[in-house]
N, C-alpha and C positions, 0 to 999 in steps of 0.2 A: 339597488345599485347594480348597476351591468359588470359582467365581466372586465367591459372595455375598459371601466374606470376603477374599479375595484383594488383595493393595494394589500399591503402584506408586510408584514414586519419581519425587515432581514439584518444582519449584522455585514459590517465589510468596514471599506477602509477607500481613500482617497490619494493618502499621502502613504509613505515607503516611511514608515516613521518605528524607534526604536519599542517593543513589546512593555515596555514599562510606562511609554507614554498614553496616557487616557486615551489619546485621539487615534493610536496606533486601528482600534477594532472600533465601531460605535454605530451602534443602533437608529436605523431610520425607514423611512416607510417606500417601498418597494412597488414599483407594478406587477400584480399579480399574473404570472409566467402564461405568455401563449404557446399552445402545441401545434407542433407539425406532423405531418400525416404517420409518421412513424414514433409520434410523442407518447409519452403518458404524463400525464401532472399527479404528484404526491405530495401528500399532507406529512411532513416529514416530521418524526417521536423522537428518534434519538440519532446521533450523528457520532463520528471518534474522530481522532487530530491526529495527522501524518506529519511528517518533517516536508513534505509539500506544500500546506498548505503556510508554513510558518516561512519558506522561500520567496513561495509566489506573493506575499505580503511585503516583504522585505526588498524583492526586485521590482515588483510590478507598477512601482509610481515614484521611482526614485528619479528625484531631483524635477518632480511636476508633481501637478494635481490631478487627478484624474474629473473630468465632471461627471460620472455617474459612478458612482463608489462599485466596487469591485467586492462581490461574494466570493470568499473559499470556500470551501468544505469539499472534501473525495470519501467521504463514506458516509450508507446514510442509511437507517432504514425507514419505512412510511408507510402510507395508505394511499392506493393509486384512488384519486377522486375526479380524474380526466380522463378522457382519453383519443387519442388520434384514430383519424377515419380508417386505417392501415392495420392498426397494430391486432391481432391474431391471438395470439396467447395469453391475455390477459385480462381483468376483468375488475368493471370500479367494487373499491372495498378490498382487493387482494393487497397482500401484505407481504410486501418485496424489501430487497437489500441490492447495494451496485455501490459502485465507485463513482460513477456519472464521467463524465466527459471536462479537461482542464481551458478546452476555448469557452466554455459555456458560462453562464453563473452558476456557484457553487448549493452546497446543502445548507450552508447556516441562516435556513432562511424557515419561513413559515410552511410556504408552498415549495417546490422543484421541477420545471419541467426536465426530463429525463427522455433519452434514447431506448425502446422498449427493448431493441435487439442488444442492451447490455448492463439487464437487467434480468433479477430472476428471484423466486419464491422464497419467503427468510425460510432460516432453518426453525420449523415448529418446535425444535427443542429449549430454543435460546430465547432470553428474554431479550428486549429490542437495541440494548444498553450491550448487550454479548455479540449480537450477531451485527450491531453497527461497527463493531473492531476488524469484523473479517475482508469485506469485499478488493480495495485498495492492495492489501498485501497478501493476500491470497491468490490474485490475478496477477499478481508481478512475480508471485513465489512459483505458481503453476508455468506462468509464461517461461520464465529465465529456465527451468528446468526441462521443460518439453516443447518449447517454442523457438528456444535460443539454443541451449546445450544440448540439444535433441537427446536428449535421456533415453532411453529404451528400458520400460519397465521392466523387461524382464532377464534387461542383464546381471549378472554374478561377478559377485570379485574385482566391484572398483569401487572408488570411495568419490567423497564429494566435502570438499570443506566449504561452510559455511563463514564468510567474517564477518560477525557483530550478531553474533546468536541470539542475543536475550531482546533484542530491538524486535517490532510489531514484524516486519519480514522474515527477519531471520527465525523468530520464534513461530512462523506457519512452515515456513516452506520445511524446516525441521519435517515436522510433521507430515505432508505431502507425503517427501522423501523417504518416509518410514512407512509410510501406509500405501504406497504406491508404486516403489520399487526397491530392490533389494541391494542398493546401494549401502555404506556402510558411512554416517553422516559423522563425521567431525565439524562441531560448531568451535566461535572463539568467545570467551570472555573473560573477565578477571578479578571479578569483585565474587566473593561468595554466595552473595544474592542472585547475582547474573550467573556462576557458574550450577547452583543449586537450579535456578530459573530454566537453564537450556536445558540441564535435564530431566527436568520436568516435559518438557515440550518434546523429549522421547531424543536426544545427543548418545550416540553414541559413545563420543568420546567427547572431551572440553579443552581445547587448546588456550594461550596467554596469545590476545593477540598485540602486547607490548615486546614478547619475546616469541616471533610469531614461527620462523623456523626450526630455533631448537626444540622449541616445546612440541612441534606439530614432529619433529624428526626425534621426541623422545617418546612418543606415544607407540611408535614401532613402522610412523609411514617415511620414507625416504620421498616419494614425492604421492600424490592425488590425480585422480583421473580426470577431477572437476571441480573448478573454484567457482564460488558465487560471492561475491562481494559486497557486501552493504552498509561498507563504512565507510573507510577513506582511499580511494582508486589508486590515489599517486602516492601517498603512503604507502602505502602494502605493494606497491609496486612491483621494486628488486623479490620483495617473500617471493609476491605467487609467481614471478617466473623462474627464481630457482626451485618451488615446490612443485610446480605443477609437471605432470609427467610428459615424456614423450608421447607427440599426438593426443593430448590435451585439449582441455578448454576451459577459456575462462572467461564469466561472464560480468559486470558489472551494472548496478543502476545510480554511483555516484559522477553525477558531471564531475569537472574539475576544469581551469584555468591553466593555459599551459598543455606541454605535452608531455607525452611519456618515451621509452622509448621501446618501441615494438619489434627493434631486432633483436632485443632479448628473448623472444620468444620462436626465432628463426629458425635456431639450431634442433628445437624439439618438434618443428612443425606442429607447434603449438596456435590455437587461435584467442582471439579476442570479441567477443561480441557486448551490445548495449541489450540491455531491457527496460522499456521503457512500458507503463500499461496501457498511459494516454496513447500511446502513438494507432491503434485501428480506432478507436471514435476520430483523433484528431484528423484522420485521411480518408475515417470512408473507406477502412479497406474492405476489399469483398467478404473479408469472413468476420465483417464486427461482428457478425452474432455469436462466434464463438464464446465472447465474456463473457455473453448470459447464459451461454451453455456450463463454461469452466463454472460459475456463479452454481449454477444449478445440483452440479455434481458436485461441489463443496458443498453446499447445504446436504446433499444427501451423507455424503461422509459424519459429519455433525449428526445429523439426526439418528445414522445411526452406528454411534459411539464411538469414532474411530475419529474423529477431530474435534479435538476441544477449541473454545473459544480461546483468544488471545490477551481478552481483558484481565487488567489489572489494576484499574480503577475506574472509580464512577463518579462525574462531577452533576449536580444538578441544576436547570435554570436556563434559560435563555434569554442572558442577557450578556453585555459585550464584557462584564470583570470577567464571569466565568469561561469566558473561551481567552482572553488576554492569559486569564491562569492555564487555561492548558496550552496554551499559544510557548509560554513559558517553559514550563515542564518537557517541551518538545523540543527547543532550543538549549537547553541545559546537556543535551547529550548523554544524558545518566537514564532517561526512561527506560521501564524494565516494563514486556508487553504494549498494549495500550491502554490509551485513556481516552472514554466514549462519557459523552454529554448526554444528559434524558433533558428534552425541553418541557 
């Protein structure tokens, strides 16, 4: 059988349909991915579930059908077994990790074609099930910090809150943040599990983010040099801009409907910026190969012992119940770490 016709079993979805319905996720057979001059195609082992991929399910064919079902998945890792006339750094059989690009088809598939420039070597420490937890929120956690909030490693004597600590984000860039500058990290949560969890993940300190002022203003900070937000934007609103300090920043990756209102942050000439990871595959910007640079130096940190993996459970099987269940567990809002699939 040629390439040209060759197919591959992928999971996705047609309809915007509710996570409990059968039809929500369902298994069908796929054209086997072509590369472009900067491609690589992967034989894809193990993959993990972001609150991404449980959206783009949810918005992406509402109130239509789609006629070619729609792949999610943003984390992955694999076996490059293609590769584009272009691509430089890599080689068939190499065993890579990435987030992949969100215009594209996703990872829950057999095969992946992938962008080479944002992409990079798993970490030889992790099993495939560990290091498919990192890519996704590890490039959103490096980005919002050194990309958005222009961080400066080697500043002294400012802090940085984190809201929704013990989530797959919050619980890397923790980490980052401790092994890469000398900021002083206040995460939020509020269950014992999630506050035991953030500080595992190296929290400084553990804020309520139900009682998000007083608690952050009893720990001894009156306000923060740096918010990162990864929970509810227009919730936590009023907090971060009476927390955050004069000439501030605050960064966010939750959309939200509606507005906010931004002259609350006037008087401290305070800023507001987005982080988004998709946004250099989605544009083509001149520096997409930074991801698989960031990619590359996170794998190093990992390998050697200064970032742990993010996983926190492991589902097995490739087929559509088993991702409907973490499709679930993603939508519930209670996930603590993440949860990576072995196909």
């Amino acid at each position: 059988m040629s390439i040209a016709t060759k197919k591959m079993k992928a999971i996705g979805f047609t309809q915007s349909l509710p996570v409990s319905d059968p039809h929500s996720l369902h298994v069908f057979d796929a054209d086997y991915p072509k590369s472009a001059s900067n491609d690589v195609i992967v034989k894809i082992s193990a993959v993990s579930i972001n609150p991404a991929d449980a959206k783009i399910r949810i918005r992406a064919a509402k109130n239509t059908t789609l006629d070619i079902p729609r792949i999610a998945g943003y984390d992955a890792v694999g076996t490059i077994v293609g590769l584009g006339d272009e691509v430089k750094n890599f080689a068939l059989g190499d065993r890579v990790y990435y987030a992949g690009d969100v215009s594209r088809q996703g990872s829950n598939a057999e095969y992946q074609v992938v962008d080479s420039r944002i992409i990079a070597l798993a970490p030889n420490s992790l099993t495939d099930a560990e290091a498919a937890a990192l890519p996704l929120t590890a490039l959103t956690g490096w980005e919002a910090l050194f990309d958005r909030l222009h961080i400066n490693h080697t500043t002294k004597g400012k802090s940085l809150l984190i809201i929704g600590g013990a989530g797959g984000v919050g619980s890397i860039t923790t980490q980052i943040a401790k092994q890469l500058t000398n900021l002083t990290v206040i995460t939020t949560a509020s269950r014992p599990k999630t506050i035991e969890w953030s500080k595992k993940m190296g929290a400084d300190y553990v804020a309520n983010h139900h009682d998000l002022v007083p608690s952050v203003k009893a720990l001894g900070f009156e306000t923060v040099d740096y918010i990162f937000n990864t929970a509810d934007t227009v919730g936590h609103w009023d907090a971060m801009a009476e927390l955050i300090a004069p000439q501030g920043m605050i960064c966010s990756i939750v959309e939200f409907d509606g507005g906010v209102d931004l002259s609350k942050l006037q008087g401290k000439s305070a800023g507001f910026v987005w982080e988004l990871m998709f946004t250099r595959s989605l544009f083509n910007t001149p520096d997409i190969e930074k991801q698989g640079e960031i990619l590359q130096q996170v794998a190093n940190l990992v390998d050697a012992g200064r970032i742990r993996t993010t996983l926190n459970e492991t589902l097995t099987g490739f087929n559509a119940e088993t991702l409907r269940a973490a499709h679930e567990k993603i939508e519930s809002g209670t996930a603590i770490g993440k949860t990576s699939i072995i196909f």
